[in-house]
N, C-alpha and C positions, 0 to 999 in steps of 0.2 A: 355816120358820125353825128349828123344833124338828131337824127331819132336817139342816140346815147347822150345826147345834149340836151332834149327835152326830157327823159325819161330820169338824168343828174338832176334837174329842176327842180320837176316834176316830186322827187324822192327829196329832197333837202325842205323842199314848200312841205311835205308831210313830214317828214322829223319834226319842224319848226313848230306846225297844230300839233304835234304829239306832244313836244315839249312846253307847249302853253297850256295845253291839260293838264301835263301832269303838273304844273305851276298851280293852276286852278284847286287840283284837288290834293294840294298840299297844304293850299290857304285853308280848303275847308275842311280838312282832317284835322290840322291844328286848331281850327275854330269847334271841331266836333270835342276833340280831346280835353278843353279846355271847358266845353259846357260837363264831359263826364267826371273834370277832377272838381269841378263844381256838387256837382250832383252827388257826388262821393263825400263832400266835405259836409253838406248839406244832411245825408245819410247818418253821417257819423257825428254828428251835435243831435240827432233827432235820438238818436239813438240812448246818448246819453244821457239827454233828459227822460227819456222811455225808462234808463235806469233809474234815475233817479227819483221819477214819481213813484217805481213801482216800491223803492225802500220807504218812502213817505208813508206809502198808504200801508204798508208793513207795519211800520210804527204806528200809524192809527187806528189798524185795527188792533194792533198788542194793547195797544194804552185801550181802547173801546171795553176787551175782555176784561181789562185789569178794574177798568171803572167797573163794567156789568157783575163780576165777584164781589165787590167793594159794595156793591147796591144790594145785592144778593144776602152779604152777609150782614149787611145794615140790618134790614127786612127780617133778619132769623133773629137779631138781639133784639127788635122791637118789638117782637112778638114772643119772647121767652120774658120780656120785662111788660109786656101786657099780661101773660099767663101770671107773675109773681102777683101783679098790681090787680090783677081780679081775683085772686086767691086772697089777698089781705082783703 
């Protein structure tokens, strides 16, 4: 009886560390979960600035080619109105 008395103890002392672990590592899984919806939120703003530079530079290089034809076709009137003006 003595030895199922120690052995009751004995067994209740280890539930009790089993149950302060798993207390431990429910602090730090909420503490883990709580950096990943961080890091997710973090993700998801980087991301969307990642869109949205990449529509900027969309538009800068459109507007770039729009300018480089505009200069282009500048360049072909100046010199069709040089050819007139060296012909006179």
């Amino acid at each position: 009886m003595e030895k199922l008395q120690i052995e009751l103890s004995k067994s209740r002392e280890d539930k009790a560390m089993l149950e302060e672990m798993m207390l431990k590592e429910d602090k730090r899984r909420a503490f883990l979960d709580k950096q990943i919806q961080s890091r997710d939120a973090r993700i998801t703003k980087l991301e969307l600035k990642l869109g949205e530079e990449k529509i900027a530079r969309e538009r800068s290089e459109k507007e770039l080619r729009g300018m480089s034809l505009d200069w282009m076709q500048s360049c072909s009137e100046l010199e069709a109105i040089e050819i007139d003006f060296n012909d006179c």
